[in-house]
C-alpha positions as CSV (number, residue, x, y, z in Angstrom):
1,X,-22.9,178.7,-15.8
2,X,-23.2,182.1,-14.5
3,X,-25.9,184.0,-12.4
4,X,-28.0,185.6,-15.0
5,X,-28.5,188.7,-12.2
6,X,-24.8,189.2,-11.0
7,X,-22.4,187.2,-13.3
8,X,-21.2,185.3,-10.5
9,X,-21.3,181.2,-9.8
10,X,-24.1,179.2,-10.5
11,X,-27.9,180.3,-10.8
12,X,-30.6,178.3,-8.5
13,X,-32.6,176.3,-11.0
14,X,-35.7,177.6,-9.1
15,X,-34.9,181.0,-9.6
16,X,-34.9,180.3,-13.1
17,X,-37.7,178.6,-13.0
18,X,-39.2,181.2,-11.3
19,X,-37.9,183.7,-13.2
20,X,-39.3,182.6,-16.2
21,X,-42.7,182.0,-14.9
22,X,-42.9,185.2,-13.7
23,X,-41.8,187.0,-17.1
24,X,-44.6,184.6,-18.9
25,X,-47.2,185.8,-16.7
26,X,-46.5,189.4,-16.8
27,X,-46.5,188.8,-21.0
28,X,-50.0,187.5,-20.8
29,X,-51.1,189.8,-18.8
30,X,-50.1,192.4,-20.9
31,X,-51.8,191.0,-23.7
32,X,-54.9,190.5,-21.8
33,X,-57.4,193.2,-22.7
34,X,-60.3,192.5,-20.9
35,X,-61.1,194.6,-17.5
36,X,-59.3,193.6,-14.3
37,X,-59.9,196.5,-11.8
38,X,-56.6,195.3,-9.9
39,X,-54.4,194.9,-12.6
40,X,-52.0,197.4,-11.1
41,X,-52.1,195.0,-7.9
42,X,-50.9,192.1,-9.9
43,X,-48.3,194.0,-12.0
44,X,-46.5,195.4,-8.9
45,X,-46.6,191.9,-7.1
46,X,-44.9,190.6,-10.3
47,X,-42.4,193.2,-10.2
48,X,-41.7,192.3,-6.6
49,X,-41.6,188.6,-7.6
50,X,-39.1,189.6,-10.3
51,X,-36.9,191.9,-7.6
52,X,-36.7,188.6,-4.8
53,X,-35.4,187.0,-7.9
54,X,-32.2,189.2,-8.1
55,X,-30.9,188.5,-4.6
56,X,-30.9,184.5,-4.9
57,X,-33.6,181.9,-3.6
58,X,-36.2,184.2,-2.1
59,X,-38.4,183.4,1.4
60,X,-40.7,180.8,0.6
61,X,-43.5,182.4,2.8
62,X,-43.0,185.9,1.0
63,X,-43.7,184.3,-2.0
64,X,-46.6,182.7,-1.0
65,X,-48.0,186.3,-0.3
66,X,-47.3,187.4,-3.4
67,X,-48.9,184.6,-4.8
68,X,-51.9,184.6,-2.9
69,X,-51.9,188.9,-3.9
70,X,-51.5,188.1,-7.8
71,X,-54.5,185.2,-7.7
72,X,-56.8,187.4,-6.0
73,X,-56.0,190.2,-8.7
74,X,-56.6,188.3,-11.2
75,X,-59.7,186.2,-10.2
76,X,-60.8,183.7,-12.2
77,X,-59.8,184.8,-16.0
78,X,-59.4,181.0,-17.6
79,X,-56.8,183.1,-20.3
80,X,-54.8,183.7,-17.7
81,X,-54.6,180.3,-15.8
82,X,-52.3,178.5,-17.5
83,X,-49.0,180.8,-16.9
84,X,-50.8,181.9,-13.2
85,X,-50.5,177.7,-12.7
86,X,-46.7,177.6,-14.0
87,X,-46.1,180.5,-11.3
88,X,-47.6,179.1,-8.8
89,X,-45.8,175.8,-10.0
90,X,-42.4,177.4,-9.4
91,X,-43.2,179.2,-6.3
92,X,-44.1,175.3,-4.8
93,X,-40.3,174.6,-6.1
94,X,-39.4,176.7,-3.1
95,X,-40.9,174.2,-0.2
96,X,-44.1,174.2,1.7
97,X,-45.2,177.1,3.8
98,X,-43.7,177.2,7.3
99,X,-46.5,175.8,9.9
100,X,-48.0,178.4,11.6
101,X,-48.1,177.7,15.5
102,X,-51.7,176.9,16.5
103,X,-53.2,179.0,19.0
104,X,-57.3,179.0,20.3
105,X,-59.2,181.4,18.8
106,X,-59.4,183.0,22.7
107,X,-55.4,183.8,22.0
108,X,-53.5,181.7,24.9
109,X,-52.0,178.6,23.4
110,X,-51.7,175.9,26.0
């Protein structure tokens, strides 16, 4: 099977997957007509999403970010949960977040 994006070799299952969560989301939201004062937020972190997408498996912690953007946009809106939880599904698909090196609060690790 060919890359969707480019034609060429196979496509990463998780950037289909991803792919498709993404598109589901950004459907729903569309048809969402309630008020969301950062809906432009979430609509330009989905197109960012769909962009990473296009050159192969994206960086898992960039994803995270955009994920952590999109859910904080949104809020809590229970008609949009379901497709926000198959995104966030996907984004998992791409491995944990990289540990982040612990340092004391005072900024000199020992």
């Amino acid at each position: 099977m060919s890359n969707h994006r480019t034609g060429v070799g196979p496509e990463d299952p998780r950037v289909a997957e991803l792919r498709t969560a993404v598109t589901r989301l950004r459907r729903e939201l569309a048809g969402y007509r309630g008020h969301l004062s950062d809906r432009e937020i979430a609509e330009e972190e989905l197109t960012a999403l769909d962009g990473q997408t296009s050159t192969g498996a994206p960086a898992a912690d960039r994803l995270r970010y955009s994920l952590l953007l999109i859910t904080g946009a949104l809020g809590s809106v229970s008609a949009l949960s379901p497709a926000l939880r198959e995104l966030r599904n996907a984004i998992d698909l791409f491995g944990p977040l990289a540990p982040r090196p612990t340092v004391p609060p005072w900024g000199v690790a020992p």
